[in-house]
C-alpha positions in Angstrom: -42.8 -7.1 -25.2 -43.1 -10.6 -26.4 -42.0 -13.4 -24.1 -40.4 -16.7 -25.4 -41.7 -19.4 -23.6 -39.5 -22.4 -22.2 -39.8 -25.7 -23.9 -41.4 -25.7 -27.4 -39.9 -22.3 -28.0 -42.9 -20.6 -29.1 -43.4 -16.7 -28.4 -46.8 -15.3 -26.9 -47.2 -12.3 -25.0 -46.9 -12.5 -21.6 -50.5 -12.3 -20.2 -50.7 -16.1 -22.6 -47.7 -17.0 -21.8 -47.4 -19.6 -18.8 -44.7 -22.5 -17.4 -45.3 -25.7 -17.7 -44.5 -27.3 -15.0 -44.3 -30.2 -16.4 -41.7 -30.1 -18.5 -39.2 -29.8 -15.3 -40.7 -33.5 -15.0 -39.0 -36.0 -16.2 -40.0 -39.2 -19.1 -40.9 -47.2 -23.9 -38.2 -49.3 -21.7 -37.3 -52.6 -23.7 -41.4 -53.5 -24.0 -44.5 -51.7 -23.1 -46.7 -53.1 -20.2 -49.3 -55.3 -21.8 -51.1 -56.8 -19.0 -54.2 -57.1 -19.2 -56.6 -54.5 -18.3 -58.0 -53.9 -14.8 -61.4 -52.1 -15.1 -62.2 -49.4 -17.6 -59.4 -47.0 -18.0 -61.8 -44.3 -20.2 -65.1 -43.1 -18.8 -67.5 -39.9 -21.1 -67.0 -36.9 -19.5 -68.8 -33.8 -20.6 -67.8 -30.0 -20.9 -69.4 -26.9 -20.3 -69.0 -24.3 -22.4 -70.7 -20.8 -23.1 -73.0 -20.7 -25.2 -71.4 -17.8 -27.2 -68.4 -20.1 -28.5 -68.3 -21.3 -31.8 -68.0 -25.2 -30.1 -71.2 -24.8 -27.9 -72.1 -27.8 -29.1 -72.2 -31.4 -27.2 -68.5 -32.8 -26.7 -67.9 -36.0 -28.7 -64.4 -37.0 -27.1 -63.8 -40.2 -24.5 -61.5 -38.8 -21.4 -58.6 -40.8 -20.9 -58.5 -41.4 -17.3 -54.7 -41.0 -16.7 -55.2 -41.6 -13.0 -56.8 -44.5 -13.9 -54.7 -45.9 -15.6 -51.5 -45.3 -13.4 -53.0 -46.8 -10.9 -53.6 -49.9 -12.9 -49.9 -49.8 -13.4 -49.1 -49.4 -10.0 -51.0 -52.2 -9.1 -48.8 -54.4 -11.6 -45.6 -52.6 -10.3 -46.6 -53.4 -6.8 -47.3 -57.1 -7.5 -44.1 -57.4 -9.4 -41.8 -55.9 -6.3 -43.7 -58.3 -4.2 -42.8 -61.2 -6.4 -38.8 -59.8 -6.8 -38.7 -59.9 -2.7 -40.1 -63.2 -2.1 -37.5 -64.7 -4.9 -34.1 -62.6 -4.2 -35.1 -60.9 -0.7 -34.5 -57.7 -2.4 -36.6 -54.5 -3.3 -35.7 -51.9 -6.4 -34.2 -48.6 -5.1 -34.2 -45.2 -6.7 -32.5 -42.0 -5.1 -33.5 -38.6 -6.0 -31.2 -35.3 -5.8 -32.8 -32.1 -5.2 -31.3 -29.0 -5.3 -32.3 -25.8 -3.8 -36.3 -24.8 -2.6 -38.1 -24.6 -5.6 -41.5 -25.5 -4.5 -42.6 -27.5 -8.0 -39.8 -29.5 -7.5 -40.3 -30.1 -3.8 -44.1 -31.9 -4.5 -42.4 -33.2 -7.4 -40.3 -35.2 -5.0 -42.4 -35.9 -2.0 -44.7 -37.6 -4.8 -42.7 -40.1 -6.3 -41.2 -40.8 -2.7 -44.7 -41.3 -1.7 -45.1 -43.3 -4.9 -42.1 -45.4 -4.2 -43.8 -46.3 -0.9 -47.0 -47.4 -2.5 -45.5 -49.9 -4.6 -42.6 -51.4 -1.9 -40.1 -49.5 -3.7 -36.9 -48.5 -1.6 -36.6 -44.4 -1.7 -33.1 -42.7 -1.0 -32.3 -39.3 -1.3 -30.5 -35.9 -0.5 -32.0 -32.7 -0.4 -29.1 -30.2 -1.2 -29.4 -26.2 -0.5 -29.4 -23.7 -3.8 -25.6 -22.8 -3.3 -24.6 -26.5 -3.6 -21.4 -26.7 -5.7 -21.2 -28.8 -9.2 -18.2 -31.3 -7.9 -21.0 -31.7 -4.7 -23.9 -32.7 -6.8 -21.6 -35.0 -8.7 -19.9 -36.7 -5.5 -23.4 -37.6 -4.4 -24.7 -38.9 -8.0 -21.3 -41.1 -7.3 -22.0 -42.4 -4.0 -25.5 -43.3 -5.9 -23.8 -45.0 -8.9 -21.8 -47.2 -6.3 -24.6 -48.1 -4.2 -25.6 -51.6 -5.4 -29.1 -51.1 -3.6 -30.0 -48.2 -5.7 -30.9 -49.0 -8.9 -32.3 -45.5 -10.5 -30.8 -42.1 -9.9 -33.2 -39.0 -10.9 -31.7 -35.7 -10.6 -34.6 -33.6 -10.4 -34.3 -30.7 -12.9 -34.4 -27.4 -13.3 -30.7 -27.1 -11.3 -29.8 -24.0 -10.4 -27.6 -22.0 -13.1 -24.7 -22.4 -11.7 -24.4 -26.2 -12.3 -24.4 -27.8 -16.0 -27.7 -29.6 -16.3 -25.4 -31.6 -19.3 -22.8 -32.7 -16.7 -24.9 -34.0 -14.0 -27.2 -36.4 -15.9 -24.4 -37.3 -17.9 -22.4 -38.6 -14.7 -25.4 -40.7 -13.9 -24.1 -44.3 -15.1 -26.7 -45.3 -18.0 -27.6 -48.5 -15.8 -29.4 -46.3 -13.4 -30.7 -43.9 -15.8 -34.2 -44.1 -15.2 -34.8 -41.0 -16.0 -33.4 -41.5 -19.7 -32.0 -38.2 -20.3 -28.5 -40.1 -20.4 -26.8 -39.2 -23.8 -26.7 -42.8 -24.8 -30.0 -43.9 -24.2 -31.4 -41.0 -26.0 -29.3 -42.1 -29.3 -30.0 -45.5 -28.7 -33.7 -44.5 -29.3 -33.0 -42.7 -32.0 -31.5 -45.9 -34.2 -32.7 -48.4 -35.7 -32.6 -51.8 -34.4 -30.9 -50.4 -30.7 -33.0 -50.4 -27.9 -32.6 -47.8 -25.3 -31.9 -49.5 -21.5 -34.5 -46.8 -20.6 -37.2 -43.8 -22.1 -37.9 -40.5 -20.5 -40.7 -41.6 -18.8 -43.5 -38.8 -19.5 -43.0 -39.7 -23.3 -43.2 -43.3 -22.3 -46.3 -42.3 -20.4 -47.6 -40.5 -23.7 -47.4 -44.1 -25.3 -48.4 -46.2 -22.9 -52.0 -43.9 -22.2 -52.4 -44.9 -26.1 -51.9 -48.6 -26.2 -53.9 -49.1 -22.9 -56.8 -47.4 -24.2 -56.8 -49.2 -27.6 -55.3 -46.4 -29.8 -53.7 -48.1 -32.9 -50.5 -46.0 -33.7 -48.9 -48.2 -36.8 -49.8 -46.4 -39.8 -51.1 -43.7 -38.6 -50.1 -39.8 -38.9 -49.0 -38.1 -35.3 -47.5 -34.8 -34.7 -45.5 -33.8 -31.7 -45.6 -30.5 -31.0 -42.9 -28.9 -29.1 -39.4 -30.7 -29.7 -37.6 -30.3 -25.9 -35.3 -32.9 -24.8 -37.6 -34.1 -22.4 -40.9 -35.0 -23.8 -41.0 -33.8 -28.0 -37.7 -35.3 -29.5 -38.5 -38.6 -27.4 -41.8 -38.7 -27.8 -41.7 -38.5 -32.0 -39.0 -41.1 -31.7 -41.4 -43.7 -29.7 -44.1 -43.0 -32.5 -41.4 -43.9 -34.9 -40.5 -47.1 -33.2 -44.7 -48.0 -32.8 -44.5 -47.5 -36.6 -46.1 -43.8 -37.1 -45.4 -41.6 -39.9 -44.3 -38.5 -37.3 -44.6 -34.8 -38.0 -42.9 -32.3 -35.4 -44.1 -29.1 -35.4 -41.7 -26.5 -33.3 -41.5 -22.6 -33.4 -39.8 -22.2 -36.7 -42.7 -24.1 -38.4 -45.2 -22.1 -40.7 -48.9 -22.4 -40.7 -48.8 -25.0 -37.4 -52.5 -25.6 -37.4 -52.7 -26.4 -40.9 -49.8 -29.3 -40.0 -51.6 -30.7 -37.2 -54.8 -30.5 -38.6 -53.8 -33.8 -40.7 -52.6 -35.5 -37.5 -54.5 -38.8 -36.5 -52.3 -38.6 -33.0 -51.8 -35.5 -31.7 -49.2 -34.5 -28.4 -49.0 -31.2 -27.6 -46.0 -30.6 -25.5 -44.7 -27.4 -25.5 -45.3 -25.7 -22.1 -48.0 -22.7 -24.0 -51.1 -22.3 -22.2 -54.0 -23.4 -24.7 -51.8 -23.2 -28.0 -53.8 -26.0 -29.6 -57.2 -24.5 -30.1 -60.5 -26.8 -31.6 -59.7 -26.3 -35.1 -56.2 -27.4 -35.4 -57.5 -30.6 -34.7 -58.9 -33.7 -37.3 -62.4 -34.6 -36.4 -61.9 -38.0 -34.5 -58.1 -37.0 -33.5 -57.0 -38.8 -30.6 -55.0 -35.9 -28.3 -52.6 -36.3 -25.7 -51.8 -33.1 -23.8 -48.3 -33.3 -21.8 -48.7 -29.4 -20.7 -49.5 -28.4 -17.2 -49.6 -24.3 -17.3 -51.0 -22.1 -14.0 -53.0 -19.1 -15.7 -54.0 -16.7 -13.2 -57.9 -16.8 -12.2 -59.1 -14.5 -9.5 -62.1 -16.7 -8.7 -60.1 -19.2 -7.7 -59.0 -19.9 -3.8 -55.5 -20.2 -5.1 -55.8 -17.3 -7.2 -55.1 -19.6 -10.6 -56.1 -22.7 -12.6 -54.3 -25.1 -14.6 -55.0 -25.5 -18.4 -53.2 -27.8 -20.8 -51.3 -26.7 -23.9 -54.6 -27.8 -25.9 -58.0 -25.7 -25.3 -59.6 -28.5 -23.5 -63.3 -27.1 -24.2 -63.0 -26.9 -27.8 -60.8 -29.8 -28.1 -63.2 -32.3 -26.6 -65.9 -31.1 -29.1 -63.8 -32.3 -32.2 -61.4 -35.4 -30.8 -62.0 -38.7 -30.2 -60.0 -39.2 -27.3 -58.2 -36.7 -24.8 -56.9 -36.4 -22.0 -57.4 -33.9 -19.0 -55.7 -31.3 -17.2 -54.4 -32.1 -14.2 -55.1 -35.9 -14.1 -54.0 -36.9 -17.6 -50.6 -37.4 -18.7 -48.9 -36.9 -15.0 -50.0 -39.4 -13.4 -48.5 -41.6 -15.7 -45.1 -40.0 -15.8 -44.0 -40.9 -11.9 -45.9 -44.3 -12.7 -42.9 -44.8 -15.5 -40.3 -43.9 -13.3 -41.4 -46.6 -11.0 -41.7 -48.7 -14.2 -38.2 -47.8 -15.2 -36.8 -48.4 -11.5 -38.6 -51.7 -11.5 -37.0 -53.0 -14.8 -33.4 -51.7 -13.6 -33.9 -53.9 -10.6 -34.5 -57.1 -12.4 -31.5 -56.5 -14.8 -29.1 -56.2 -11.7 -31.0 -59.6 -9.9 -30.7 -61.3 -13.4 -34.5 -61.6 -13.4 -34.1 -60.7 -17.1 -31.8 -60.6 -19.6 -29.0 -58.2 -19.2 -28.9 -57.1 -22.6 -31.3 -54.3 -24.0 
């Protein structure tokens, strides 16, 4: 029996299929972070494969160091907090609601508190038990609305099913959204000429990994596949905005390899264990791989590995760029949120204009 797989929507059988965990992660704010470069962000990294596979031979692809990288942005996070505390005495502030004892979700957490920490960031939050009620959740995402010291709310998702995923992140107020799964920034990305006041930040991660590493994006042909709410749809809208013609291939699309072979920019986000295999890709692609899947391995002290959405050995044979799994596109997603939490701060201190 075939089993549909969260996210992209795609169907595998169940000893392929495997849950991302990072699409129960969260998410461009008004400009990207163009400071200049600290170090090299990309280093050659090489793969070993059997030498029965059709790819045995040596891997052409640059790794794109996403710890690297989000430390580099740390770094310019930190400095900027530093520089907010000396001029207004005051730090950013972001509060994060958990519900229930999913254990993804609780290192989810205790990272980006940890995070928060690192960069002098201000951590609040409330860890709530599974039978929490709906009008509970939402009285706390008040009290954090209200709170002028907080200045991002994250709600971290999946809730349990008894409360509407739709009406919690909707109460957040859009000024705090730093997530941006709020309703309005989403359509405010979506038009021309607006500006959302934030982007989910593991699509804005997706983007920044690109311009730091000296992709060029404006002209060229990227597909998206997988089209959640979290990372797809968002992401294929920031390619739009960086000028990319955008192709988003999903479930219902025929002959997916053949799309994505033509891709200059690939982002494979669709929660399916090694869905992307060597010859979808371009020769010289540049691929970004969001997906973060446990596959069981035996031969493992934990008993399993994580693999990407994209078959990393054949992949880095063909692509020009790529990024690991773990230690790609993660890293960079609770890097964002600080981002995010950073530029919510300096709206509400008037260190920039109010306006988006």
């Amino acid at each position: 029996m075939a089993t549909s797989v969260r996210g992209g929507g795609f169907v595998l059988p169940p000893a392929a299929a495997g849950r991302s965990f990072s699409s129960q992660s969260n998410l461009l704010s008004n400009r990207l972070l163009l400071l200049p470069k600290i170090g090299p962000v990309c280093a050659p990294r090489f793969c070993k494969l059997r030498s029965s596979s059709p790819f045995a031979v040596e891997p052409s692809a640059t790794i794109i160091d996403g710890k690297a990288i989000a430390q580099q942005v740390r770094q310019e996070i930190a400095a900027e907090v530093s520089k907010m505390k000396e001029s207004v005495g005051k730090v950013p502030g972001l509060a994060v609601i958990l519900v229930g004892t999913r254990k993804d979700s609780e290192t989810y957490v205790r990272s980006k508190k940890k995070a928060c920490e690192e960069v002098g960031i201000d951590s609040y939050g409330v860890n709530l038990p599974e039978d929490t009620t709906q009008d509970e959740v939402l009285n706390f995402v008040k009290k954090f609305n209200d709170d002028p010291a907080v200045h991002g709310i994250l709600v971290q998702l999946p809730l349990p099913k008894h409360i509407s995923e739709e009406a919690i992140v909707g109460s957040v107020c859009i000024e705090k959204d730093v997530d941006g799964f709020h309703p309005m920034n989403i359509g405010a990305l979506a038009m021309q000429g607006r500006t959302p006041l934030f982007v989910s930040c593991t699509p804005k991660g997706c983007i920044e990994l690109l311009v730091r590493t000296g992709v060029v994006i404006k002209g060229k042909h990227a597909v998206v596949i997988g089209r959640s709410n979290i990372v797809g749809t968002p992401a294929a809208l920031l390619l739009q905005k960086q000028n990319a013609t955008v192709t988003v291939v999903h479930s219902k699309t025929p002959n997916p390899a053949e799309v994505t072979r033509n891709a200059d920019i690939v982002i494979a986000a669709v929660g399916v264990p090694e869905l992307v295999r060597g010859d979808w890709l371009k020769p010289g692609a540049v691929v970004i791989d969001v997906g973060i899947n446990p596959v069981e391995d035996l031969s493992t002290k934990k008993g399993y590995r994580l693999v990407g959405d994209v078959c990393y050995k054949e992949a880095c044979q063909v692509a020009s760029k790529i990024t690991p799994v773990p230690g790609g596109v993660g890293p960079m997603t609770i890097a964002m949120l600080l981002s995010n939490t950073l530029e919510s701060a300096k709206r509400a201190y008037g260190l920039v204009d109010a306006a988006p």
